[in-house]
C-alpha positions as CSV (number, residue, x, y, z in Angstrom):
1,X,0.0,0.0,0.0
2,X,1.3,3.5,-0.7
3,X,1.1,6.1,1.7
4,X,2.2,9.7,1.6
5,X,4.6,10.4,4.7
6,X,4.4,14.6,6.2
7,X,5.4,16.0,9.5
8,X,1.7,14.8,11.0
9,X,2.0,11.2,9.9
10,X,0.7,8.8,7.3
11,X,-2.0,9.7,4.5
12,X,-3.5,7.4,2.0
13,X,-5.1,9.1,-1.2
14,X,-8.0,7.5,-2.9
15,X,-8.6,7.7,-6.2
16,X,-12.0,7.1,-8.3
17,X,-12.4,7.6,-12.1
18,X,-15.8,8.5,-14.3
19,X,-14.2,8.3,-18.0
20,X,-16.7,9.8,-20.8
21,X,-16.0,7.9,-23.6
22,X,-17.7,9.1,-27.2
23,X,-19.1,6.1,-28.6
24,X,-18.1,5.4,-32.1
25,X,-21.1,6.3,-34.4
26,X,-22.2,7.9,-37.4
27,X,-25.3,9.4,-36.1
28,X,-26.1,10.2,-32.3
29,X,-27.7,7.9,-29.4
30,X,-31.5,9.4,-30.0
31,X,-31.4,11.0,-33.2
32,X,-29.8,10.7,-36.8
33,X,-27.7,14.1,-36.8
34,X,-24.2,13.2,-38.2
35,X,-21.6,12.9,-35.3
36,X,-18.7,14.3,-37.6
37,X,-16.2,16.5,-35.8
38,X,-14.8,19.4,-37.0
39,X,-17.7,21.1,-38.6
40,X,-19.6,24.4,-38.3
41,X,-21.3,25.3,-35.4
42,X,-24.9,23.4,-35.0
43,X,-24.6,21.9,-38.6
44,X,-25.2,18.7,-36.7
45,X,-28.5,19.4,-35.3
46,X,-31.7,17.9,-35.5
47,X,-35.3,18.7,-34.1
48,X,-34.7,15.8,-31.5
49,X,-31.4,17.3,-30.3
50,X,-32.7,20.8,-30.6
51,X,-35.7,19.6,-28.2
52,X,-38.0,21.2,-30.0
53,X,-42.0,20.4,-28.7
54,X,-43.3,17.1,-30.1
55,X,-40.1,15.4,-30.7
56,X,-39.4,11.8,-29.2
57,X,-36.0,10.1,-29.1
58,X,-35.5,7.1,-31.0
59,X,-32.9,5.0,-29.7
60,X,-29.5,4.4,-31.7
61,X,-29.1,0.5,-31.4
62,X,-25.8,0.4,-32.8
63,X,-24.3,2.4,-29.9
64,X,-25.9,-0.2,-27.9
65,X,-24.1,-3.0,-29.5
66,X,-20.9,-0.5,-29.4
67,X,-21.8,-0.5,-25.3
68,X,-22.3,-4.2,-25.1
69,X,-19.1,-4.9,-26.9
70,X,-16.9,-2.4,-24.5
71,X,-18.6,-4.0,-21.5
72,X,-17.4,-7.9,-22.8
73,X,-14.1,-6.2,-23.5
74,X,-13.8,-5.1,-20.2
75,X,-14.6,-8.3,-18.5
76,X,-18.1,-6.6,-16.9
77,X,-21.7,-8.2,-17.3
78,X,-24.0,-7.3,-19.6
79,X,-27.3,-6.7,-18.0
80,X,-30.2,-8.1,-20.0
81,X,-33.1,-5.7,-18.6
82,X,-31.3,-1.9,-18.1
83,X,-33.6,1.4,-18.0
84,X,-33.0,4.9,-19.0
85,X,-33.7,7.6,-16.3
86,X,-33.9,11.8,-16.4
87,X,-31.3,13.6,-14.8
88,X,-32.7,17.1,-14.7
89,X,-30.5,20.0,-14.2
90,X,-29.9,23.6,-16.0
91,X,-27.2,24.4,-18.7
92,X,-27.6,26.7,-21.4
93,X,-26.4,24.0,-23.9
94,X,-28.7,21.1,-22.8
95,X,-32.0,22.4,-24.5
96,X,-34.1,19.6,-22.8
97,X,-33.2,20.9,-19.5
98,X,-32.5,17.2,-18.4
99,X,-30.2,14.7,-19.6
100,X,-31.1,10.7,-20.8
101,X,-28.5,8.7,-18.8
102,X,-29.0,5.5,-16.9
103,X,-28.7,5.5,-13.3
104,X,-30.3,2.9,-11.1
105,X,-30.0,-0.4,-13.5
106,X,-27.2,0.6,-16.0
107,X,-26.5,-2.0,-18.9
108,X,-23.4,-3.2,-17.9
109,X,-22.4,-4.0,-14.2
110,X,-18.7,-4.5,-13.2
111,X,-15.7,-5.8,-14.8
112,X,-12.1,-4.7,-14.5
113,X,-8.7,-3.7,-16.0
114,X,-5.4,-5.1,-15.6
115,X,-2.6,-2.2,-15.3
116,X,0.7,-1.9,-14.5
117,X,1.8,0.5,-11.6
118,X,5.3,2.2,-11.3
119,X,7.2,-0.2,-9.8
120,X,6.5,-2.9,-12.3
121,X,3.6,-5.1,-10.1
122,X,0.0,-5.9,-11.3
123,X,-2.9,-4.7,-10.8
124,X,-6.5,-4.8,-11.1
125,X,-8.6,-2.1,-11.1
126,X,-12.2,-2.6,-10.6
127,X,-15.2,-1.3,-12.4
128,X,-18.7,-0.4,-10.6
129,X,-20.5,-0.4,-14.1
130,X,-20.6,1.2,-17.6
131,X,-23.8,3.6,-18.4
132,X,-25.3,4.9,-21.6
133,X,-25.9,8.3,-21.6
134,X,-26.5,11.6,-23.9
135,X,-23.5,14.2,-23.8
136,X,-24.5,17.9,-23.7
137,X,-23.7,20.6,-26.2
138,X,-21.3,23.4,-25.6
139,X,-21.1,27.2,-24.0
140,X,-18.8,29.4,-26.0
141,X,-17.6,32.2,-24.0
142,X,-14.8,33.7,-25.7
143,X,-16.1,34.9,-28.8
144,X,-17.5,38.6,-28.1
145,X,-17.3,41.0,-24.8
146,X,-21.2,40.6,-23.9
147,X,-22.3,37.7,-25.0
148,X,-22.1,33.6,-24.6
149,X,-23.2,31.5,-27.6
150,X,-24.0,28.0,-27.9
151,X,-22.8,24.9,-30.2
152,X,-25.3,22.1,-29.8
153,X,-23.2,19.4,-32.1
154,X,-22.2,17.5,-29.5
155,X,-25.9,17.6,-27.9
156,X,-27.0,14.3,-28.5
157,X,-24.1,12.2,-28.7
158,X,-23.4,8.8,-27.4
159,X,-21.9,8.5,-24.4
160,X,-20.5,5.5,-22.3
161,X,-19.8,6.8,-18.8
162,X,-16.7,3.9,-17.1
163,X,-17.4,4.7,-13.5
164,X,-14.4,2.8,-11.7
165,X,-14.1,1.5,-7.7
166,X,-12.3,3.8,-5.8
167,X,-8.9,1.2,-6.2
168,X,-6.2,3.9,-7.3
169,X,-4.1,5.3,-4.8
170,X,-1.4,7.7,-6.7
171,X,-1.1,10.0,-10.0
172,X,0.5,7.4,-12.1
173,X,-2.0,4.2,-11.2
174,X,-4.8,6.6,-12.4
175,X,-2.8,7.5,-15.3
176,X,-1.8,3.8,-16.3
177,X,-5.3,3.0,-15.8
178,X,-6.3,5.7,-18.3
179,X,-3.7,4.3,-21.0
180,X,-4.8,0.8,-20.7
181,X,-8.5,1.6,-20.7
182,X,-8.2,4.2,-23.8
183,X,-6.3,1.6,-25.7
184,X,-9.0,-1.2,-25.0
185,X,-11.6,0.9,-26.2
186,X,-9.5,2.0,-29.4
187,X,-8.8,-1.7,-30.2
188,X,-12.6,-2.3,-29.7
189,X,-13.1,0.4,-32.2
190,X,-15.7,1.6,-30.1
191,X,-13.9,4.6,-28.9
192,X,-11.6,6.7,-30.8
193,X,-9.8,7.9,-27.8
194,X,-8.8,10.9,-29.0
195,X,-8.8,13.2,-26.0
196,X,-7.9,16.1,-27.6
197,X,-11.0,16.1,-29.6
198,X,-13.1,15.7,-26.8
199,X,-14.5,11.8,-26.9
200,X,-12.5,10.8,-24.2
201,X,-12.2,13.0,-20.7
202,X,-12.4,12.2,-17.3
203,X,-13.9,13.3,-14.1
204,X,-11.5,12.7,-11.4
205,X,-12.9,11.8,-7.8
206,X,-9.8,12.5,-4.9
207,X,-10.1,12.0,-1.2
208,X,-7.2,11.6,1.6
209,X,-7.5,9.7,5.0
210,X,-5.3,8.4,7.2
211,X,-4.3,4.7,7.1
212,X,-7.5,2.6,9.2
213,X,-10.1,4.7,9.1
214,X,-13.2,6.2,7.0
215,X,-12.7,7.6,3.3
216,X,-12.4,11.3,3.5
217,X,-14.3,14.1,1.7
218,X,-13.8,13.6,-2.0
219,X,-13.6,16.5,-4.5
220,X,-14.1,15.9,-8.2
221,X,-12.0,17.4,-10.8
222,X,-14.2,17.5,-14.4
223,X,-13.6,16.7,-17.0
224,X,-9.8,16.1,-17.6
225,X,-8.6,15.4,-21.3
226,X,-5.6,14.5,-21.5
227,X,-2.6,11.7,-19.1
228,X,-0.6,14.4,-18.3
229,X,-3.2,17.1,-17.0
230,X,-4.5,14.0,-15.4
231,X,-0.9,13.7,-13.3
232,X,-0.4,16.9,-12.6
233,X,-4.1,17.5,-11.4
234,X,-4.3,14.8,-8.9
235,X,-0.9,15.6,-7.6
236,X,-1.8,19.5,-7.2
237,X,-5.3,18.5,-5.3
238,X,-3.7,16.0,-3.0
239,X,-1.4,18.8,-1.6
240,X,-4.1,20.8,-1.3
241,X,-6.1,18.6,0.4
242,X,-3.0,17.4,2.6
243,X,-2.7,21.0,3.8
244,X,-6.4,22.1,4.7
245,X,-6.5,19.0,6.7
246,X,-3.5,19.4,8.4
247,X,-4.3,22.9,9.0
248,X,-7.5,21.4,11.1
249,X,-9.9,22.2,8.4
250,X,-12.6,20.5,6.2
251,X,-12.0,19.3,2.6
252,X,-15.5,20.5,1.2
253,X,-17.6,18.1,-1.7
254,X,-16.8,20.1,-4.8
255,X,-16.9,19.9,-8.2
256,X,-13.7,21.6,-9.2
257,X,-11.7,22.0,-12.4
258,X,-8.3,22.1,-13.3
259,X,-6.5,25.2,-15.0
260,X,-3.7,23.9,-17.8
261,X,-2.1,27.3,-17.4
262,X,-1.4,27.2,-13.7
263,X,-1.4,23.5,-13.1
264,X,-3.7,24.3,-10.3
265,X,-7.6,23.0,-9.6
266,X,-9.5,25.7,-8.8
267,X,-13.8,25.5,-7.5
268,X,-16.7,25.5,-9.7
269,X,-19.6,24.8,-7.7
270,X,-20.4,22.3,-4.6
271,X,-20.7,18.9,-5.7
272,X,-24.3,17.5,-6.0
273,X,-25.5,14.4,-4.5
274,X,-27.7,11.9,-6.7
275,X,-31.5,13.3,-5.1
276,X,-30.4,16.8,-6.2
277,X,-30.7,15.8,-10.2
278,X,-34.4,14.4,-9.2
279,X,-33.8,11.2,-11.3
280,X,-36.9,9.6,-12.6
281,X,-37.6,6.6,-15.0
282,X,-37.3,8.0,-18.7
283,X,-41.0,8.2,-19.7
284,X,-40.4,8.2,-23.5
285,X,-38.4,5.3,-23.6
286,X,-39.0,1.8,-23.0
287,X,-37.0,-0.6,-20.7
288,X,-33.9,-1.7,-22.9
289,X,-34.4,-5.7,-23.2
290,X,-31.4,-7.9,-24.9
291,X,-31.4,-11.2,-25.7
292,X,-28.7,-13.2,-25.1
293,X,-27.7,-14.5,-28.7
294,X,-27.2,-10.5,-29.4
295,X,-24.7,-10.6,-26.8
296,X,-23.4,-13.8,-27.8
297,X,-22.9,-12.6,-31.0
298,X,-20.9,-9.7,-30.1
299,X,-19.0,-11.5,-27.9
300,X,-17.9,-13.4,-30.9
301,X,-16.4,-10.0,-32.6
302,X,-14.0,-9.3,-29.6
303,X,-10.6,-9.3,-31.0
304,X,-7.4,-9.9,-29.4
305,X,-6.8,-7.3,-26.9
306,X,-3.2,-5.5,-25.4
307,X,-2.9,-7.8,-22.8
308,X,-3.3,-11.3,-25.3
309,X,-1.4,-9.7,-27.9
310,X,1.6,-8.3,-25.7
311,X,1.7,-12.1,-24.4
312,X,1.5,-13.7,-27.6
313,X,4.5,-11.4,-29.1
314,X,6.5,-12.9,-25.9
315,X,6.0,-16.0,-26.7
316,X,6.1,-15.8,-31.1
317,X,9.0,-13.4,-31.5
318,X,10.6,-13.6,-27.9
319,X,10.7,-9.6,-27.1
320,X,11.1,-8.6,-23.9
321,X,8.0,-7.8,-21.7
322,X,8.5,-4.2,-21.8
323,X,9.2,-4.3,-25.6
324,X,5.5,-6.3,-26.0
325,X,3.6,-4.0,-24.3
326,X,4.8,-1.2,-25.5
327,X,4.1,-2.4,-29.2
328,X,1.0,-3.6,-28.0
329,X,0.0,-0.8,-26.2
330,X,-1.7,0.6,-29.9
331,X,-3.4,-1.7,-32.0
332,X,-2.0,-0.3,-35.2
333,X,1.5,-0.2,-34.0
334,X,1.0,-3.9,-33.7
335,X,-0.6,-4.1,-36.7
336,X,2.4,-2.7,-38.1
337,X,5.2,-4.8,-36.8
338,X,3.5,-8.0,-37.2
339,X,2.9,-7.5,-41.4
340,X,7.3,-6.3,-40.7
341,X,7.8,-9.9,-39.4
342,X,5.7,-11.9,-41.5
343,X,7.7,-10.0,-44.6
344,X,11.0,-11.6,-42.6
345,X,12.6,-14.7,-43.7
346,X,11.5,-16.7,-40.7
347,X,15.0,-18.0,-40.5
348,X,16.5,-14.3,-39.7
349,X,16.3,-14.1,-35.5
350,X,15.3,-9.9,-35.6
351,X,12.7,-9.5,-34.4
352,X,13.9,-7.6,-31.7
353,X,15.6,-5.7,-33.6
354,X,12.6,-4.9,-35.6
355,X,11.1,-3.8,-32.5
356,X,13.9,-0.9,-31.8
357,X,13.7,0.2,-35.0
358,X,9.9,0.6,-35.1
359,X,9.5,2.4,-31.4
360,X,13.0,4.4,-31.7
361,X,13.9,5.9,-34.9
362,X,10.6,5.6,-36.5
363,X,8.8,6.8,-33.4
364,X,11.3,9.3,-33.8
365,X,10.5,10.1,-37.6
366,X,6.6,11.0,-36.5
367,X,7.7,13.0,-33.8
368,X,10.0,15.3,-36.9
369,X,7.2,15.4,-38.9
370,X,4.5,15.4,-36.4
371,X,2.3,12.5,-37.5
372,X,1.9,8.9,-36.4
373,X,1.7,4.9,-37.7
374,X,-1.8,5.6,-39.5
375,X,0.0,8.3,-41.7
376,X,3.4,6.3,-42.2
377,X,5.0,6.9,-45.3
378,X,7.3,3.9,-44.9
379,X,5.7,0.5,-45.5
380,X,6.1,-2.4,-42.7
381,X,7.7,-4.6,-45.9
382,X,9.8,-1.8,-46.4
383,X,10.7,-1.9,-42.2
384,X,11.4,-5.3,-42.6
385,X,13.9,-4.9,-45.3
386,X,15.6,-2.2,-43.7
387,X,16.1,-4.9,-40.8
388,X,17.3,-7.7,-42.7
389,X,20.0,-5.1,-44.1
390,X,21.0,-4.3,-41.1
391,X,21.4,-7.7,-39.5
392,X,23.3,-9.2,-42.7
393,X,26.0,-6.5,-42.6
394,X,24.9,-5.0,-45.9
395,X,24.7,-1.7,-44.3
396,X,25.6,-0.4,-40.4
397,X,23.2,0.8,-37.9
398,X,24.5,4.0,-38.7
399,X,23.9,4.5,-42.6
400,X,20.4,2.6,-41.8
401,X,19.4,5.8,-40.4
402,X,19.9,7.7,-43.1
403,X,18.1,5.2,-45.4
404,X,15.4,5.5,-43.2
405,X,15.3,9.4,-44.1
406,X,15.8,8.9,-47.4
407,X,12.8,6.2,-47.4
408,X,10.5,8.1,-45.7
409,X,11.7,11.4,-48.6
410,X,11.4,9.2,-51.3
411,X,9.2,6.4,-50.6
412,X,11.9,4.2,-52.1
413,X,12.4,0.5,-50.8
414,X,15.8,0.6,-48.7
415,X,17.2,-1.9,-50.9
416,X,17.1,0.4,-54.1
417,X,18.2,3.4,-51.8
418,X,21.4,1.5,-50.9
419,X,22.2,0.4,-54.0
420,X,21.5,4.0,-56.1
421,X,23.6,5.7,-53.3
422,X,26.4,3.2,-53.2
423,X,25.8,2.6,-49.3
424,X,26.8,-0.6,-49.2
425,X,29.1,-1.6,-46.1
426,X,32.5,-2.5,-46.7
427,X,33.4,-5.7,-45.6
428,X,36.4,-6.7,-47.4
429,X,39.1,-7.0,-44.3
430,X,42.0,-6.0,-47.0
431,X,40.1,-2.8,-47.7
432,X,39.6,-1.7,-43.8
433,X,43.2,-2.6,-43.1
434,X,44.5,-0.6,-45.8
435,X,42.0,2.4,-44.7
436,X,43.4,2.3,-41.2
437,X,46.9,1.8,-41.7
438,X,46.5,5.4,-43.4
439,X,44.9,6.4,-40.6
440,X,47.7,5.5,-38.2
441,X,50.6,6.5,-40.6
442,X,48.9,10.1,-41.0
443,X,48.7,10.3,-37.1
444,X,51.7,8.8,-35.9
445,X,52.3,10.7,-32.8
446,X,49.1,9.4,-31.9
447,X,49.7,6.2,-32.4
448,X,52.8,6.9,-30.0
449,X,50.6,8.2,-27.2
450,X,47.9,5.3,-27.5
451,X,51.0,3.0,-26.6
452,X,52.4,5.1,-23.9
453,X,48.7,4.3,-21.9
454,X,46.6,7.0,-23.7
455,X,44.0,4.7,-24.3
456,X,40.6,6.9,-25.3
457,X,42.5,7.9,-28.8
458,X,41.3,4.3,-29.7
459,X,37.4,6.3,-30.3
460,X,39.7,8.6,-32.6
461,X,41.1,6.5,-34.5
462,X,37.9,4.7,-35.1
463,X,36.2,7.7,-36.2
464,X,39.0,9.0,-38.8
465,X,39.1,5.4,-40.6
466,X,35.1,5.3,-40.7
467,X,35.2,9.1,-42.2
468,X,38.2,8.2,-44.9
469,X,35.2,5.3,-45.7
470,X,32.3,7.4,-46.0
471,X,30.9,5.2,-43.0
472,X,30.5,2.1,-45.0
473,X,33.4,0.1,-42.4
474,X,32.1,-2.9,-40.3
475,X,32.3,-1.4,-37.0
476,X,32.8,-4.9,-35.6
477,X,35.7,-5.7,-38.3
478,X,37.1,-1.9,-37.7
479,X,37.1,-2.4,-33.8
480,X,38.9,-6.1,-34.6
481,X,41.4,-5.5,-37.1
482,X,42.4,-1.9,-35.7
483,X,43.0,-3.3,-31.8
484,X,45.5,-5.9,-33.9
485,X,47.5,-3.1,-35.9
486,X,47.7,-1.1,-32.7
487,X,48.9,-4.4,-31.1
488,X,52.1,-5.1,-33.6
């Protein structure tokens, strides 16, 4: 158990999660309006999520299957009788003046995720439920001096609400609990994830007692949209929390919410309890009834998820733990280096080598060019070849890099690259003796002091005979055949 150690003794801090996760969809959980982001203020608006007198919701059964399949994914039970209720409160941007959620029988009920924590153990968190619910549109206030305006696209949309146990006791848990549950979903395909955007956030629930005795006050932080706001959030509210109480006073239930600029949480409003929302059975919907050969059927289209496929690239290509999980970690990077090794003669062992090369200096060519896997302008064949280059001395690690430019550039197959750029590694032992014994004889003095005990000129010497060849020298037959002309 982790504790926080001050002056006054021991504190535990208790962590609960309520991820919002946009369900995949083209059109919204009670109405047909498009769910496409990115487009004009209320283009995506219909009479339904408008509110407008007369209208009745009509309920989307695709996101139901989508809800279904994230609850089977998530090892939770699918109820087979759920209901929707009203949860009436006032915004400016939820026109109905109440929001369709579900609150006392929720479709799915528990479940759990598997996540590491920071010092390498395992650990499950547990889930209280999954609900369906509609997401609310949104208040613009930045736009003019006197006036507030309102973008009702996202009114409407599908929501699945991941209410977690209280089972995470520091920043990083929370945060490896995110990562794991965000990649689930994505490999689900019933969540892009894309935080940025929106379709994933998180209300953060944080409380502090002392080791043995009742759960404090908790205060929730709202919606949170991204891992690292996420850290620094429950870190910032944990000292705060630390030093009211230590101070002898109360930690209040708030809603609060967290300023990016300051890295600070700061209060919106006290935090409601359930009776204040009124909740009531949803009168123009009927209870939601499944049959089981719907769920069975879903249950059918679950594919392999992180934790399966990080354990089956352990035991098919032998990587590393740490090198599985973190290919596994997003489905198409995994998609990705498992069409590189299939393109491997299965004879060649590299497949860890494959694996450096993907999540270093590919990883490194998105980051250059700020894109990702899905927008890869270097083929996984084309990976694969680079690889096998490598590991049959036709090129060094070095010059592989800048093939790797030059494939991403040109779109070229490394193969070609090498041979139209004459980047083919020497080899010939005749040819690097004869390269190094210039070397030497142009810098004899050197030579001298390397004798006399100076022993870091060997790194010199190494680096003017692999200049006089362009780079092209085995490094293993440089280091060889120089430490036995240094030796005569």
């Amino acid at each position: 158990m982790k504790y926080i150690e001050t002056s006054s003794g021991l504190w535990e801090v208790v962590i609960g999660l309520e991820v919002h996760a946009q369900i995949i969809s083209e059109s919204k959980l009670f109405s047909s309006a498009s769910t496409k982001f990115g487009v004009s203020p209320n283009e995506n608006v219909s009479f339904v999520d408008a509110a407008l007198p007369g209208v009745l919701p009509v309920i989307n059964s695709f996101c139901i299957d989508q809800a279904i399949k994230t609850g089977l994914g998530l090892n939770g039970s699918v109820n087979l009788k759920s209901y929707f209720d009203r949860k009436n409160y006032f915004y400016a941007d939820l026109p109905q003046g109440y929001q369709i959620t579900q609150f006392h029988h929720p479709i799915i009920s528990g479940g759990h995720v598997e996540i590491e924590t920071e010092d390498g153990e395992e650990k499950k968190v547990c889930l209280d439920h999954i609900h369906i619910e509609q997401d609310a549109g949104k208040s613009i206030h930045d736009q003019g001096p006197t006036k507030s305006f309102i973008d009702l696209n996202r009114a409407g949309i599908a929501l699945m609400e991941i209410v977690t146990k209280p089972d995470m006791r520091t920043a990083e848990e929370a945060a490896s609990f995110l990562r794991k549950l965000r990649s689930i979903l994505r490999y689900l395909k019933t969540c892009d994830g894309n935080m940025d955007e929106g379709s994933m956030r998180a209300d953060v629930n944080v409380s502090l007692h002392r080791p043995g005795t009742e759960y404090g006050t908790r205060a929730e932080i709202k919606n949170v949209n991204s891992i690292k706001f996420l850290i620094t959030a429950v870190n910032y509210e944990t000292e705060r929390q630390i030093a009211l109480l230590e101070a002898g006073k109360e930690v209040e239930q708030e809603t609060r919410l967290f300023d990016s600029s300051t890295g600070k949480t700061v209060g919106m409003r006290s935090k409601e309890d359930a009776n204040d929302y009124r909740y009531f059975p949803e009168p123009d919907l009927p209870p939601l009834i499944l049959e089981q050969s719907r769920i069975d059927a879903i249950r059918e289209t679950i594919p392999e998820l992180p934790d399966a496929k990080a354990a089956r690239l352990q035991r098919d290509y032998s990587l590393s733990h740490y090198d599985a999980c973190l290919i596994s970690s997003e489905k198409e990077v995994a998609d990705f280096y498992e069409r590189a090794v299939v393109s491997i003669d299965s004879n060649e062992n590299i497949a860890k080598i494959l694996s450096n090369w993907i999540t270093g200096e590919l990883f490194a060519l998105f980051n250059k060019y700020s894109t990702d896997i899905n927008n890869s302008r270097i083929s996984p064949e084309h990976m694969g070849e680079l690889v096998i280059l490598i590991k049959t001395d036709i090129i060094s690690g070095k010059i592989a890099k800048d093939v790797l430019e030059l494939m991403w550039e040109t779109g070229e197959s490394p193969s070609n690259i090498v041979e139209e750029k004459g980047l083919r590694q020497i080899v010939c032992s005749d040819t690097i003796t004869e390269s190094l014994r210039e070397v030497l004889a142009q810098h004899a003095d050197k030579v001298e002091e390397y004798k006399n005990g100076k022993d870091k000129l060997f790194t010199f010497f190494i680096g003017q005979a692999m200049k006089k060849t362009q780079g092209k020298a085995n490094p293993q037959m440089l280091n060889e055949i120089l430490k036995k002309l240094l030796s005569e």
